[in-house]
N, C-alpha and C positions, 0 to 999 in steps of 0.2 A: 777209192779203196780198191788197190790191185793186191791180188794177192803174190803175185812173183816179187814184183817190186816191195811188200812188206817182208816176204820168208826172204831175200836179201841181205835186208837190214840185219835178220839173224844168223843166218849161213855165212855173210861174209864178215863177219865180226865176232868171232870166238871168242873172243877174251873179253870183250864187254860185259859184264856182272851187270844184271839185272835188278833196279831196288827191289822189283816185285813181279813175280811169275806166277799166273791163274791158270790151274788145270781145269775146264770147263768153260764151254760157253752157251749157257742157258741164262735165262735173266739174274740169278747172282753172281755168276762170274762177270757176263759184262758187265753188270751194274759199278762190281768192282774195279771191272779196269776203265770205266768212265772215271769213276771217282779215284784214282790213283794218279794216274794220269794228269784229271785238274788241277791235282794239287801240287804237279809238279815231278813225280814219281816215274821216275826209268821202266815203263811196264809193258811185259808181255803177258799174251793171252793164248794160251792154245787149246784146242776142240777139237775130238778123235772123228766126230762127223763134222757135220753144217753146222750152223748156230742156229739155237733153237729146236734141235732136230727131236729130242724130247719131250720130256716133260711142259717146254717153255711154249710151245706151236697147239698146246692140246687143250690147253682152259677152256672155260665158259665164257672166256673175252671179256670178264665184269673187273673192272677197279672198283672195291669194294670193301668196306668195313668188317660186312658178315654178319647178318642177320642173327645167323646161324650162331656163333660165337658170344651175340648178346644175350639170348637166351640162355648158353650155359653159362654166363655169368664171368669170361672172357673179357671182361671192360677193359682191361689194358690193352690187349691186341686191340679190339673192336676202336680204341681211342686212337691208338699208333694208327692202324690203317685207313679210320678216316681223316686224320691228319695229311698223310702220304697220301693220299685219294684227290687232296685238294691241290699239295705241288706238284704230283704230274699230270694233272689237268693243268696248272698255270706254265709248265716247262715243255708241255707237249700237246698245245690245243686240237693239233693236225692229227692225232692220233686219238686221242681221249673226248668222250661227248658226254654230255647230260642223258642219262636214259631213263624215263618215268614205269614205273612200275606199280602193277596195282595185285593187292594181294584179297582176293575173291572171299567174301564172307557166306558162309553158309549157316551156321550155328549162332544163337544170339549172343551169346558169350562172346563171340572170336573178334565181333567188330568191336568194343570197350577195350578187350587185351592188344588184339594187334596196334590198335592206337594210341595207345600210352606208350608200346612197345618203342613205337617210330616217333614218337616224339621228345623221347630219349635217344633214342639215335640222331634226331637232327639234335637235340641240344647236344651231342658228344661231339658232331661236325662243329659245331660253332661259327666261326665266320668263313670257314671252308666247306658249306654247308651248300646243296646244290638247287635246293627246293624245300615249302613246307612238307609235311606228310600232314593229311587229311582224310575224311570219311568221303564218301560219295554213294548216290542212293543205287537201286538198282538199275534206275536206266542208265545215269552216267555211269556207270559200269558197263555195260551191255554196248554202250554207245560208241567207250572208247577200242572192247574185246568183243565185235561181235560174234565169234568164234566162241564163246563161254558157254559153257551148258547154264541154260536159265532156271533147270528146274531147282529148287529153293534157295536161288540166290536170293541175295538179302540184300548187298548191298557191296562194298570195297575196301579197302583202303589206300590209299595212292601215299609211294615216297620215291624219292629218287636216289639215285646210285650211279655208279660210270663205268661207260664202254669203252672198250678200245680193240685196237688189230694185236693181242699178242707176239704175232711173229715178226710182224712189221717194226712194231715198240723194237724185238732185239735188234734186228737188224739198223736201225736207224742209232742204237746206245753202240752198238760196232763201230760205226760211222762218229761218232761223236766220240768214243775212246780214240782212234783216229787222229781227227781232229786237233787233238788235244796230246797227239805224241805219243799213243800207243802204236804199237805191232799187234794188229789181234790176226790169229790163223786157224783156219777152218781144216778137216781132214791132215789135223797134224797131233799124234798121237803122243803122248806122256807115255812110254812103254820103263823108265828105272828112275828114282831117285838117286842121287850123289850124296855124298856124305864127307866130311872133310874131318883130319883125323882127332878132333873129339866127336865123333861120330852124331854133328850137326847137317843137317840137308843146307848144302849148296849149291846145290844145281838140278836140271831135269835133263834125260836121256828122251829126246822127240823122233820119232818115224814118220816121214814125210809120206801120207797116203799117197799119192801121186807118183812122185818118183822112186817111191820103196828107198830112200837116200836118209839114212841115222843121221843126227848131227846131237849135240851134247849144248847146253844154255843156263850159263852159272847166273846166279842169283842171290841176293841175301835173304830175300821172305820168299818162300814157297807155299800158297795160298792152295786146298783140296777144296773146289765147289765144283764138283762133279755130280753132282745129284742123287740122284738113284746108283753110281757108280762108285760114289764116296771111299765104300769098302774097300775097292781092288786099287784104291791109289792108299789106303790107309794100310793094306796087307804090302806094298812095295815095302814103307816105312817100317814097320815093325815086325809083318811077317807073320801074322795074327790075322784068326777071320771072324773075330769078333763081328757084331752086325750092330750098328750106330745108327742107322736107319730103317722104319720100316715104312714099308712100300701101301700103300691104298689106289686101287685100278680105281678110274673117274672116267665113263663113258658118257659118250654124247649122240645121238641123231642128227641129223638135218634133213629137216620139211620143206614145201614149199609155203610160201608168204601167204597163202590161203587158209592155214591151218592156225591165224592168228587173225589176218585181216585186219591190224592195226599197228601204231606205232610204239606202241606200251608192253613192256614186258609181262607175265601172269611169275609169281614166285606165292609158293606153296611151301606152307612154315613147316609141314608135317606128312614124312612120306613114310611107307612100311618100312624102311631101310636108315630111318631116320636122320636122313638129310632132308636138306633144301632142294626143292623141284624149280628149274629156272624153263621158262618157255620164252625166247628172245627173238629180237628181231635183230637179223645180221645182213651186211649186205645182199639184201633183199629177197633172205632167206628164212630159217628159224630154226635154231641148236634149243635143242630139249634135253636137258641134264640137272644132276648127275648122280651118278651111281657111287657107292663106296664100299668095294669088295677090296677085303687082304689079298696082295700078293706077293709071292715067295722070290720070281725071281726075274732080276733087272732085265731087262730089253729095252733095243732102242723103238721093236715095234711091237706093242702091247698089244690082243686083240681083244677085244670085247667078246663074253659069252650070252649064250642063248637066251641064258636066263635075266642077264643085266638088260638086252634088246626088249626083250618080252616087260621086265619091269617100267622099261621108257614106255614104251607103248600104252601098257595099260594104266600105269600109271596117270598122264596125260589124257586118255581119252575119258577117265572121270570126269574129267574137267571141261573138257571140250566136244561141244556138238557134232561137229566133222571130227571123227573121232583117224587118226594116223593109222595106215596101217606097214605091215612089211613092204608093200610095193609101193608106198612114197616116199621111202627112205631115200633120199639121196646121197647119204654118206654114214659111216658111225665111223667114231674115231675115239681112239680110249687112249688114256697118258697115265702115268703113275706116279703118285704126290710123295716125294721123299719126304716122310715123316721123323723128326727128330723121335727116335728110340726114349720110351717111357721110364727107364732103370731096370729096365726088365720085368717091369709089371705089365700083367695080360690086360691090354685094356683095348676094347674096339677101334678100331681107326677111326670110326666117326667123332668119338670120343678124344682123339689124340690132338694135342695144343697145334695150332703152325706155327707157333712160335718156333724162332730160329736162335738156333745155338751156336757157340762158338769155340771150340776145342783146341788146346796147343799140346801136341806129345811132346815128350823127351827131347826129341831130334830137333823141334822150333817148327815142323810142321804143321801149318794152321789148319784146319777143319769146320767148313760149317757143313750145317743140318738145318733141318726145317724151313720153315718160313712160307711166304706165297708173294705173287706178281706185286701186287697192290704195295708192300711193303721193300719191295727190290732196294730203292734207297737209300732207305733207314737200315738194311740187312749190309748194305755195301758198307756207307759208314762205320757203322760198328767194325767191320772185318779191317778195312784197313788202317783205321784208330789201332788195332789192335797189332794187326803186319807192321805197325812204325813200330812198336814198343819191342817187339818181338826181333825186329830185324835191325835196330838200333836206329834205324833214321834219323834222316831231320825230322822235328814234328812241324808238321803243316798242317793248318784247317783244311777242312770240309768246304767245296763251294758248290755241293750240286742242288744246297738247297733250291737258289736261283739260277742256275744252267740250266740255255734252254737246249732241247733237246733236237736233233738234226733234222732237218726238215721245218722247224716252226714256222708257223704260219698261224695266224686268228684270222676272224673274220671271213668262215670262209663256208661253203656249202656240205654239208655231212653226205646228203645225198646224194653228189657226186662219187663213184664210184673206186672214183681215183684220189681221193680225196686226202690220202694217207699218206701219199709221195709228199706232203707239202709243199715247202718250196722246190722242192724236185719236178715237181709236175711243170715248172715253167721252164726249169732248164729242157726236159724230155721233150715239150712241145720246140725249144727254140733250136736245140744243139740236134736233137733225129729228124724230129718231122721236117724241120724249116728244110734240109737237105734232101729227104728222101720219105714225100707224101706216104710214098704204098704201107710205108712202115706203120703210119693210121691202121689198118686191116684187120680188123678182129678176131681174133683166133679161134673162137667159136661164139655162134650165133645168141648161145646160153646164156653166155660168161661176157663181163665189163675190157677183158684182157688183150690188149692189142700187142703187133709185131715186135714194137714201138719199146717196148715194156721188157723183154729178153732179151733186147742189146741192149739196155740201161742196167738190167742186171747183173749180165755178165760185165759190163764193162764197170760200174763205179758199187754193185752189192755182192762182189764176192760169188753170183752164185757159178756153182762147179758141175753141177749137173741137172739134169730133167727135172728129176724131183725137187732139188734146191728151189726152181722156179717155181712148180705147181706146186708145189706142199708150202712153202714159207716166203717167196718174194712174193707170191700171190697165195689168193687161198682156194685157189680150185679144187686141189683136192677134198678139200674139207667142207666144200659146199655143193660140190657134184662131181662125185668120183668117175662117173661112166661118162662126164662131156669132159673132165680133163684126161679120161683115157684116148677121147678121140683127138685133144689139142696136140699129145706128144710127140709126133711124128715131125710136125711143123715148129715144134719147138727144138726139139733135138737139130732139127737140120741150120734153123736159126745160130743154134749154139755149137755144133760142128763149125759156121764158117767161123764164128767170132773168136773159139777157144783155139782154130786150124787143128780140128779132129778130123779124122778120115774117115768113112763110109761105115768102116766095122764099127768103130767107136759110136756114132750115130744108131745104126743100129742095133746094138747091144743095149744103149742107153733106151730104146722106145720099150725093147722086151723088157728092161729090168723095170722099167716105172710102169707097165700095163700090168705084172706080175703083183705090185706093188699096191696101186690100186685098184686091183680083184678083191683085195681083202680088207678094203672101203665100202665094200657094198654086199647087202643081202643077197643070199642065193635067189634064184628066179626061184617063183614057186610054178611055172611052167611044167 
């Protein structure tokens, strides 16, 4: 996956009409241009940053139904999503795990409810079902979370649910659009719509981030899954700032592996903010989330407030013994859930469906909204079921029920830290190392990330810059922001020789990514 050799494909072929062109690439636009693609479909993908660089890199890493959505009563979603839970666990085993979770009883009431609760949720999994949910007393509780405040526990209940790498997921559905005959392109900007004269969108006006170089890209379907951006590609179209989505901030911490001391996640049905409290085990770390505060307005870097940190904090320390504080923070990182817009009813974000919606204006401009990871999909299907009808196509089936996903690989060790390359990870040991050992060298003593790892990046994942690596082809950022500020320098120059950047460029890029992740981490209370 180069990116010169794909923007090629487009720059030197003007007059090739596109069946279908995606403005975004966070997990519903790839998803889309995986499944356009399979089916056969002429498809370009273009993304004004990296892929992922949003909403898609910021989750809680869970494939999941939603706890949280059965209780309000959500059974359709909650049904779709553990359906989807189970085929991209079967289409991406290299990415998606089994992860046990136990949900701590204090009250005697809560152990009767939470267990009917999950035994309805495994009957709604059915044969995509990952594990029973059962009771457990207080020691096998304590056993499995030593970290648990023991004062009146009572006892558990244990169910399962699924992990994965979300940025890694997009990156590998790039790879696999790819694959399968897409153009997808990273830092290439949608700046006008076209319109032909019944005043139909036929094509996209794109700005090459890199070379500052316009070039124009006709198309019959024009797909808006830009996220949180929705709006400014829907104000191109009609010129209207109508708002069709509303935004909910979702922050997260990261602890170290002592603030759990087990392999079992703790998920808390009822928080003051009433969400769902997830305390996770990640590579070999722990994200504590998530918050769900309104906000007004889109960015690609949200930051987390005082008072959402202070909520994680004290939150969690209810619960647990070694109680977290400001100075184990290893990271906080906050994304913002495009909410499909209620009709203009005032209703809290926690409250708001993820259900995702699917919009056609005037022009034949498709628009979605909503949705979440777990459902990617099932969200893509729909959209280009709907881009063929819209754009006249040929109709083709759907085949991503059973597509597996780039990298597949089973049978294989989670704990491994590299575990997520999939089959990648054999080519990186045969194609770098077998030529050039040093490139083994780990970039820092903290982190699992070798030299090894930024020339496989830049050269077959697209990435473009500092960040690209540490924010989304790995997850340094996101698991310790102050040891990937000390990796950048050795990554930058890695990616100087490979992209043939000069010294300023090197440079520039160490300051922009240490600026970058300053605002990953708590101030010193020093």
């Amino acid at each position: 996956m180069k990116r010169n050799l794909l923007l090629q494909k487009v720059t030197a072929n003007p007059g090739k009409v596109w069946d279908v062109i995606i403005i975004g690439g966070g997990a519903t636009g790839l998803g889309a241009a995986v499944d356009a693609a399979s089916r056969g479909y002429a498809t370009l993908l273009v993304e004004q940053s990296d892929f992922a660089k949003g909403t898609s890199s910021r989750s809680t890493k869970l494939v999941h139904g939603g706890v949280r959505y059965l209780a309000q009563g959500d059974l359709s979603l909650v049904f779709e999503a553990l359906h989807e839970r189970g085929i991209l666990m079967q289409n991406a085993p290299h990415l998606v795990k089994n992860l046990r979770f136990i949900i701590p009883v204090y009250e005697w009431w809560e152990g009767p409810l939470y267990n009917i609760g999950m035994k309805m949720y495994d009957m709604m999994a059915g044969k995509l079902g990952l594990g029973p949910s059962q009771k457990i007393s207080q020691d096998e509780t304590l056993s499995a979370l030593p970290n648990l405040d023991r004062r009146g526990l009572l006892g558990g209940v244990i169910y399962y649910d699924g992990q994965f790498d979300d940025a890694r997921l997009a990156i590998h559905l790039a790879q696999t659009a790819v694959e399968n005959g897409a153009v997808v392109l990273n830092y290439v900007k949608a700046t006008e719509l076209t319109k032909d004269a019944n005043g139909l969108v036929n094509g996209v006006t794109l700005l090459d981030g890199e070379s500052n170089n316009t070039f124009h890209a006709a198309g019959k379907t024009i797909i808006n899954a830009a996220g949180i951006f929705v709006d400014s590609i829907k104000s191109m179209d009609d010129g209207r700032s109508d708002r069709s989505v509303t935004m909910s901030r979702g922050v997260h911490i990261v602890v170290d592996a002592s603030f759990l001391q087990g392999n079992s996640g703790i998920m808390i049905p009822h928080t003051a903010d009433g969400r769902v409290l997830f305390a996770v085990p990640w590579h070999n770390k722990v994200i504590i989330g998530t918050t769900d505060t309104e906000a007004t307005d889109p960015t690609l870097e949200p930051r987390a407030s005082q008072e959402e940190i202070s909520f994680l904090l004290n939150t969690s320390a209810a619960y647990l013994q070694k109680d977290p504080r400001p100075e184990d923070v290893l990271s906080v990182f906050a994304g913002l859930r495009p909410l499909a817009t209620s009709n203009g009813n005032q209703v809290e974000t926690k409250d708001i469906s993820r259900k995702h919606q699917i919009s056609v204006s005037p022009s034949g401009l498709l628009t979605i909204t909503g949705g979440k990871w777990t459902i990617y999909r099932k969200m893509a299907e729909d959209l280009i079921d709907k881009a063929a009808l819209v754009g006249g196509l040929e109709e083709k089936k759907c085949v991503t029920r059973h597509l597996p996903i780039h990298g597949f690989r089973k049978n294989f060790i989670f704990d491994d830290p590299l575990s997520y390359y999939g089959t990648d990870a054999i080519q990186i040991d045969e194609l770098l190392l077998a030529s050039d050992p040093a490139l083994a060298q780990k970039l820092h003593p903290g982190l699992p990330y070798r030299k090894a790892d930024v020339v496989w990046a830049v050269q077959n994942e697209m990435a473009r810059t500092v960040e690209d690596f540490l924010a989304r082809r790995t997850q340094a950022l996101f698991l310790d922001a102050g040891a990937s500020m000390e990796m950048a320098p050795a990554v930058a120059a890695i990616m100087a020789h490979e992209l043939h950047r000069n010294a300023e460029w090197e440079q520039k890029q160490i300051e922009h990514y240490k600026n970058l992740a300053a605002g990953y981490m708590l101030p010193s209370s020093d």
